[in-house]
Backbone as CSV, one residue per row, in Angstrom:
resi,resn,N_x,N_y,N_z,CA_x,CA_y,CA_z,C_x,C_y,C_z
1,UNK,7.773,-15.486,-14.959,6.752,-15.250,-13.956,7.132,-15.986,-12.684
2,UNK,7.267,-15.342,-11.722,7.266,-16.209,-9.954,6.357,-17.105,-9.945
3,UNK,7.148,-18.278,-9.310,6.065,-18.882,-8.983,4.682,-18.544,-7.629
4,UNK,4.155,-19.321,-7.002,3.252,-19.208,-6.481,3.686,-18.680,-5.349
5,UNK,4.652,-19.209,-4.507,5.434,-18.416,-3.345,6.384,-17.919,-3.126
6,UNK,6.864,-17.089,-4.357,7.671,-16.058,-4.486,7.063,-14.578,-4.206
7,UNK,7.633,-13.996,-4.519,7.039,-12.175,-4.381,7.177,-11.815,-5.826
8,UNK,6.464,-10.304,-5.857,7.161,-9.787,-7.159,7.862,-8.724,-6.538
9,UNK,9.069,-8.076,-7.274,9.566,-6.818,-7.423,9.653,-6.223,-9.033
10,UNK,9.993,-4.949,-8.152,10.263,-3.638,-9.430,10.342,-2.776,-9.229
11,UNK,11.417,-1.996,-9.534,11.954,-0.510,-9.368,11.311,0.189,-9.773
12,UNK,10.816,1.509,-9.144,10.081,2.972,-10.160,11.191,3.764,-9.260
13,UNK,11.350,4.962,-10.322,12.167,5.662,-10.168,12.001,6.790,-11.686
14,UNK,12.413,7.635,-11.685,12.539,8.792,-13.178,11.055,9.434,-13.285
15,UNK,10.201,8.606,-12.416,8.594,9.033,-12.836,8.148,10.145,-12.093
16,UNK,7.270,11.276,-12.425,7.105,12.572,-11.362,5.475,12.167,-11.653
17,UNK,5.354,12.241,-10.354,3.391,12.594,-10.274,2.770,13.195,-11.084
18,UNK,1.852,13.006,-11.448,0.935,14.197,-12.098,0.839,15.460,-10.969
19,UNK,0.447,17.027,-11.493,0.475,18.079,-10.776,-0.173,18.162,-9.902
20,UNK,-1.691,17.574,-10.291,-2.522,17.647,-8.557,-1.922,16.599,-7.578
21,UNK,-1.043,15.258,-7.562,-0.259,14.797,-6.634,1.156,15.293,-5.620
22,UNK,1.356,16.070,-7.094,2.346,16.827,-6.655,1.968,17.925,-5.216
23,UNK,0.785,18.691,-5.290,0.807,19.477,-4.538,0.218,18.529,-3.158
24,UNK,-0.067,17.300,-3.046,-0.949,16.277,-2.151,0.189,15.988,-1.445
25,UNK,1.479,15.654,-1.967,2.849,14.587,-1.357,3.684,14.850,-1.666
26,UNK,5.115,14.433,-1.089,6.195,14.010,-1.743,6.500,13.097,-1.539
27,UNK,5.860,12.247,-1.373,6.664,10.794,-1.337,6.315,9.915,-2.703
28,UNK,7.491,9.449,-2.361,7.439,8.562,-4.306,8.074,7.066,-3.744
29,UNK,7.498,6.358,-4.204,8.815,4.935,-4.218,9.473,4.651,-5.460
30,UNK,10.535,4.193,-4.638,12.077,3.730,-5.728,12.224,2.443,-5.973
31,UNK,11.324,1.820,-4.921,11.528,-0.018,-4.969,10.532,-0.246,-4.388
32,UNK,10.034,-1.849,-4.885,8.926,-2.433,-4.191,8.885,-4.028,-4.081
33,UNK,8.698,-4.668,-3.131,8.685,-5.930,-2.877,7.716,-6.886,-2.365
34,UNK,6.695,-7.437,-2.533,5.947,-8.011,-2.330,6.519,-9.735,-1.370
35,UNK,6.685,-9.894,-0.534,7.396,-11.637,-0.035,6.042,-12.284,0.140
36,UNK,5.560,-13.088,-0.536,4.463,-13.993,-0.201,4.406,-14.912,0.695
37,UNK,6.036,-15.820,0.800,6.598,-16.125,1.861,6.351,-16.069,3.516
38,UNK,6.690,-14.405,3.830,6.775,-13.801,4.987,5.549,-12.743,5.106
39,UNK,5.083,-12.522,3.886,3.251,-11.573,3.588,3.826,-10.364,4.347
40,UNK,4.829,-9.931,3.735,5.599,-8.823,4.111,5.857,-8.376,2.656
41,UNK,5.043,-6.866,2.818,5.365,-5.752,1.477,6.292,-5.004,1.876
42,UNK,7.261,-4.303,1.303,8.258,-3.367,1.527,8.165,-2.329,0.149
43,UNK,8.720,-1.384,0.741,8.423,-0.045,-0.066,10.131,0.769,0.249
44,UNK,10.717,1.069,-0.982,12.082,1.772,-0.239,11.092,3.021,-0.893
45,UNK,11.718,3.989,0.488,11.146,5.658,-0.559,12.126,6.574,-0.640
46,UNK,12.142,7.527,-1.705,12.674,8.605,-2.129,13.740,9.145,-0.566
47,UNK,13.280,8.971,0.569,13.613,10.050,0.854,14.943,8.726,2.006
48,UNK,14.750,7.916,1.644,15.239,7.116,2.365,14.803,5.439,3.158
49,UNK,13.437,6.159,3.491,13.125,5.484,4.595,12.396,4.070,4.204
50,UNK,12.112,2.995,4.255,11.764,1.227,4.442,10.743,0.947,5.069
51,UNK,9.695,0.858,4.249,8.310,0.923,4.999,8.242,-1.050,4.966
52,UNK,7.846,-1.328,5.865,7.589,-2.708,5.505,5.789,-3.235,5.918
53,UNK,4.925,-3.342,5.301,3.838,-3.478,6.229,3.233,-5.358,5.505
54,UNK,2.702,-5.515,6.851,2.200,-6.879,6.690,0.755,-7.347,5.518
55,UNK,0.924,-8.407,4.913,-0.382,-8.366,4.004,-1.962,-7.885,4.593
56,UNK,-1.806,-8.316,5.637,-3.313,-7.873,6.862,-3.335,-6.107,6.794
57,UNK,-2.389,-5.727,7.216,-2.545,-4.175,7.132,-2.672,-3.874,6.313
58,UNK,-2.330,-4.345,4.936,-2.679,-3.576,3.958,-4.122,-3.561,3.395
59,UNK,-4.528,-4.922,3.053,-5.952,-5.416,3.142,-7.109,-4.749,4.349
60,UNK,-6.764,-4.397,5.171,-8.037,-3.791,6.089,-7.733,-2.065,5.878
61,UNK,-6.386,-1.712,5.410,-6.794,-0.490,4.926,-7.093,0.053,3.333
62,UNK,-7.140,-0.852,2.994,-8.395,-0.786,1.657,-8.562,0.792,1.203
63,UNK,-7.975,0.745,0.300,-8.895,2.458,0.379,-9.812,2.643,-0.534
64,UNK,-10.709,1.676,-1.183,-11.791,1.833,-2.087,-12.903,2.029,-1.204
65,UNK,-13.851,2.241,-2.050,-15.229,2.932,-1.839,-15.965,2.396,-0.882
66,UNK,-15.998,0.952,-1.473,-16.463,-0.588,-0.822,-16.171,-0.994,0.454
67,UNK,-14.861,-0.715,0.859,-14.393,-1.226,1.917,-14.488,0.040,3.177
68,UNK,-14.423,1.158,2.245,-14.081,2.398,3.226,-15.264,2.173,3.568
69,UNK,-16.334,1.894,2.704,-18.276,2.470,3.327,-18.993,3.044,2.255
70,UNK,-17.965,3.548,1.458,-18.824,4.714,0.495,-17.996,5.950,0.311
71,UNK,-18.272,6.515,-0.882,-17.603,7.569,-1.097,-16.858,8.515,-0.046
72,UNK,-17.979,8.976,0.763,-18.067,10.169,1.459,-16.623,9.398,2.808
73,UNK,-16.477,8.195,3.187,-15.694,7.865,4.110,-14.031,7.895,3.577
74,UNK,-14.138,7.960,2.012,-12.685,7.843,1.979,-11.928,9.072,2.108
75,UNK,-10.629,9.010,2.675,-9.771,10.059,3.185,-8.275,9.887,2.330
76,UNK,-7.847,11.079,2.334,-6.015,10.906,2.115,-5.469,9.993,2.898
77,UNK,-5.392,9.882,3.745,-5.024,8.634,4.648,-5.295,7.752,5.637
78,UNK,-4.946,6.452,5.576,-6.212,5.616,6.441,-6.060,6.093,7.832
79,UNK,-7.761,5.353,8.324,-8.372,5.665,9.594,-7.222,5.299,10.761
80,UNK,-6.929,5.467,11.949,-5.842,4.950,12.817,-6.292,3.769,13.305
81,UNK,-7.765,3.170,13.032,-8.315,1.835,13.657,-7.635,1.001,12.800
82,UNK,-7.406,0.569,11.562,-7.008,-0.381,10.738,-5.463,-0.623,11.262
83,UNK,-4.787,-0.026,12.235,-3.309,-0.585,12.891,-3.667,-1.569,13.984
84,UNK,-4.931,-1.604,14.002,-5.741,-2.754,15.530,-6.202,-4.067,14.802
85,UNK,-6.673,-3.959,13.634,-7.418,-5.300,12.905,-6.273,-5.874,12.523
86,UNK,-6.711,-6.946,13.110,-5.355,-8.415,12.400,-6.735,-9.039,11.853
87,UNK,-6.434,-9.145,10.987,-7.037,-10.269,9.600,-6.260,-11.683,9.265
88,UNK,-7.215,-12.824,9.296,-6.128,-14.173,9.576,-5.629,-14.090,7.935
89,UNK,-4.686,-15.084,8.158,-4.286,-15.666,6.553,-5.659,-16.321,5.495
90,UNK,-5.869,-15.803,4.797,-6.753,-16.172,3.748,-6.693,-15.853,2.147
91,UNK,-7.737,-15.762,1.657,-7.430,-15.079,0.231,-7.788,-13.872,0.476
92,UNK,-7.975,-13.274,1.262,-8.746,-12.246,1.031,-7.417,-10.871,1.813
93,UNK,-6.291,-12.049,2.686,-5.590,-11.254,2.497,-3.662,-11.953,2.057
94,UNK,-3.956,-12.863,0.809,-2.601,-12.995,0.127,-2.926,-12.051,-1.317
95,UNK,-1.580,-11.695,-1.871,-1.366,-11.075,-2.579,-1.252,-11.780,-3.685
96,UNK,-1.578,-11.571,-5.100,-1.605,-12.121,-6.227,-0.748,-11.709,-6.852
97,UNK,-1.011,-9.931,-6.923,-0.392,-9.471,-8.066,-0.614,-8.022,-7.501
98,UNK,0.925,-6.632,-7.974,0.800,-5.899,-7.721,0.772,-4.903,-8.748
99,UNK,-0.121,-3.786,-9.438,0.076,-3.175,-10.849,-0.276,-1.912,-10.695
100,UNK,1.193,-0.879,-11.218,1.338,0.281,-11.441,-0.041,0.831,-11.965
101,UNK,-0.219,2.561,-11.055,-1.538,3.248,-11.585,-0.361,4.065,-11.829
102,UNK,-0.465,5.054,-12.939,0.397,5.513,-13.770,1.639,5.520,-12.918
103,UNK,2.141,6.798,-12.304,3.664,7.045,-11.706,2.558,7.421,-10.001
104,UNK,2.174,7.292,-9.958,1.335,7.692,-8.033,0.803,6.947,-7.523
105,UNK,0.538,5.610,-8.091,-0.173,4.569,-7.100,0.255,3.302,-7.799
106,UNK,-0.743,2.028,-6.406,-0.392,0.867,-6.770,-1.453,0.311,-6.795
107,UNK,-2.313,-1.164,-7.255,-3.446,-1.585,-7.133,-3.367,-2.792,-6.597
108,UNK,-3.386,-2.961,-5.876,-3.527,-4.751,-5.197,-4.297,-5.691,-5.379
109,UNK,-3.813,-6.883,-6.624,-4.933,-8.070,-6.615,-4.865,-8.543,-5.845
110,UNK,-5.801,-8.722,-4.949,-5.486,-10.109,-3.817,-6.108,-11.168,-4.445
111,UNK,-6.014,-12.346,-3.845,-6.151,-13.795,-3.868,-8.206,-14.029,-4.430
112,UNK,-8.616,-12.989,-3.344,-10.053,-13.075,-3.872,-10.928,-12.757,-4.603
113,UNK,-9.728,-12.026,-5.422,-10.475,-11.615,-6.893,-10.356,-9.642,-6.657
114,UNK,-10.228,-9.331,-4.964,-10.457,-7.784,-4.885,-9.269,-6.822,-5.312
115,UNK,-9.589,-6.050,-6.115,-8.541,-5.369,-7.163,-9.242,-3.714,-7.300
116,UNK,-9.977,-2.925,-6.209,-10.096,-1.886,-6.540,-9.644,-0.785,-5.807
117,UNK,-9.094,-0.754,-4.623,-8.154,0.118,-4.037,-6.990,0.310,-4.523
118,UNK,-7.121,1.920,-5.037,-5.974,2.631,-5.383,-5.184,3.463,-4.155
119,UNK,-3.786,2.309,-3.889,-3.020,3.267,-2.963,-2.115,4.261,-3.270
120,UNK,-2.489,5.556,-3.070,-1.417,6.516,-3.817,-0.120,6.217,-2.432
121,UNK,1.250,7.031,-3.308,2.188,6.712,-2.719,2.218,8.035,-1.446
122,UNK,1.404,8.964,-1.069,0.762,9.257,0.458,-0.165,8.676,1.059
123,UNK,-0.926,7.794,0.735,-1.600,7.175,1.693,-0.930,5.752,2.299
124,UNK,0.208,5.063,1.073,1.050,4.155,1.964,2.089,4.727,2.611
125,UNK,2.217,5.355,2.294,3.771,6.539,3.625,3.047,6.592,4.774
126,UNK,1.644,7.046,4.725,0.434,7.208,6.004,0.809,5.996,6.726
127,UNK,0.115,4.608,5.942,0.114,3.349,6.681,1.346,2.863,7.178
128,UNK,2.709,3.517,6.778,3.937,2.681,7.274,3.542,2.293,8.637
129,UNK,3.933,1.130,9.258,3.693,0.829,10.745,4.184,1.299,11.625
130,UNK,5.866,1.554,11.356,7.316,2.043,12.386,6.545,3.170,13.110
131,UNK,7.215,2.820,14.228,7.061,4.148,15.133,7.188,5.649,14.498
132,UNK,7.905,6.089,13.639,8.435,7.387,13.323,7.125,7.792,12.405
133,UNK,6.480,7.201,11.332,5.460,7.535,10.900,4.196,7.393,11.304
134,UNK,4.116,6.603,12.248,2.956,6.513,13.621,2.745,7.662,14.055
135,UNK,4.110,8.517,14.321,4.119,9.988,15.026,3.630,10.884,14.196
136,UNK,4.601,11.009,12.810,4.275,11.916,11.572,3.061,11.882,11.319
137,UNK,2.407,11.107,11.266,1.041,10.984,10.631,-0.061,10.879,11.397
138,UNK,0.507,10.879,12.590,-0.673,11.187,14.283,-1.182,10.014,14.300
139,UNK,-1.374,9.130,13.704,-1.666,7.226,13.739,-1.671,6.320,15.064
């Protein structure tokens, strides 16, 4: 087990979406890195490309129920306001622990116990920060 200010990693790769994802995306990740260090997540994907997004971005785009508002607010991919909220260092946005939802998503424990946003692997392709998916994704 890492210690406290290490990251975790782990490769997915061989795994295919279930069919209703399938027709939602193609993006899959091949690698994943959590740096607790630098509170820099990285994502290599299928198709190439190195998403790296900061622990704050990921935490204010939340995509559970709770955070979105309620059912009716959550979307395939986050709102374009959550690229404006900087969130300071806290628990609420270090990372604990990161755990596979079958082969299409990831679940993020953070530090404060919050563990119910399921990010499928199109709604973090959405959030990449880089300019090029800023464009793709109208963000």
């Amino acid at each position: 087990m890492p210690s406290k200010n290490e990251g975790y990693a782990f490769a997915l790769g061989g795994h295919r979406p279930p069919l209703q994802e399938k027709i939602k995306m193609n993006e899959r990740a091949t690698g994943i890195t959590a740096n607790k260090k630098t509170r820099e997540f990285t994502i290599n994907w299928n198709d190439g490309h190195i998403s790296v997004y900061p622990f704050g971005l990921l935490r204010a785009a939340c995509p559970c129920a709770s955070c979105r508002g309620g059912h009716e607010n959550m979307k395939a991919e986050p709102d374009a306001e959550v690229f404006q909220i900087q969130l300071e260092d806290s628990p609420a946005t270090r990372i604990n622990n990161v755990k596979a939802v079958g082969s299409y998503a990831l679940t993020i424990v953070w530090e404060d116990g919050h563990d119910y946003g399921i990010y499928n692997w199109h709604y973090l392709r959405a959030l990449c920060p880089c300019e090029e998916d800023r464009k793709k994704y109208g963000k």
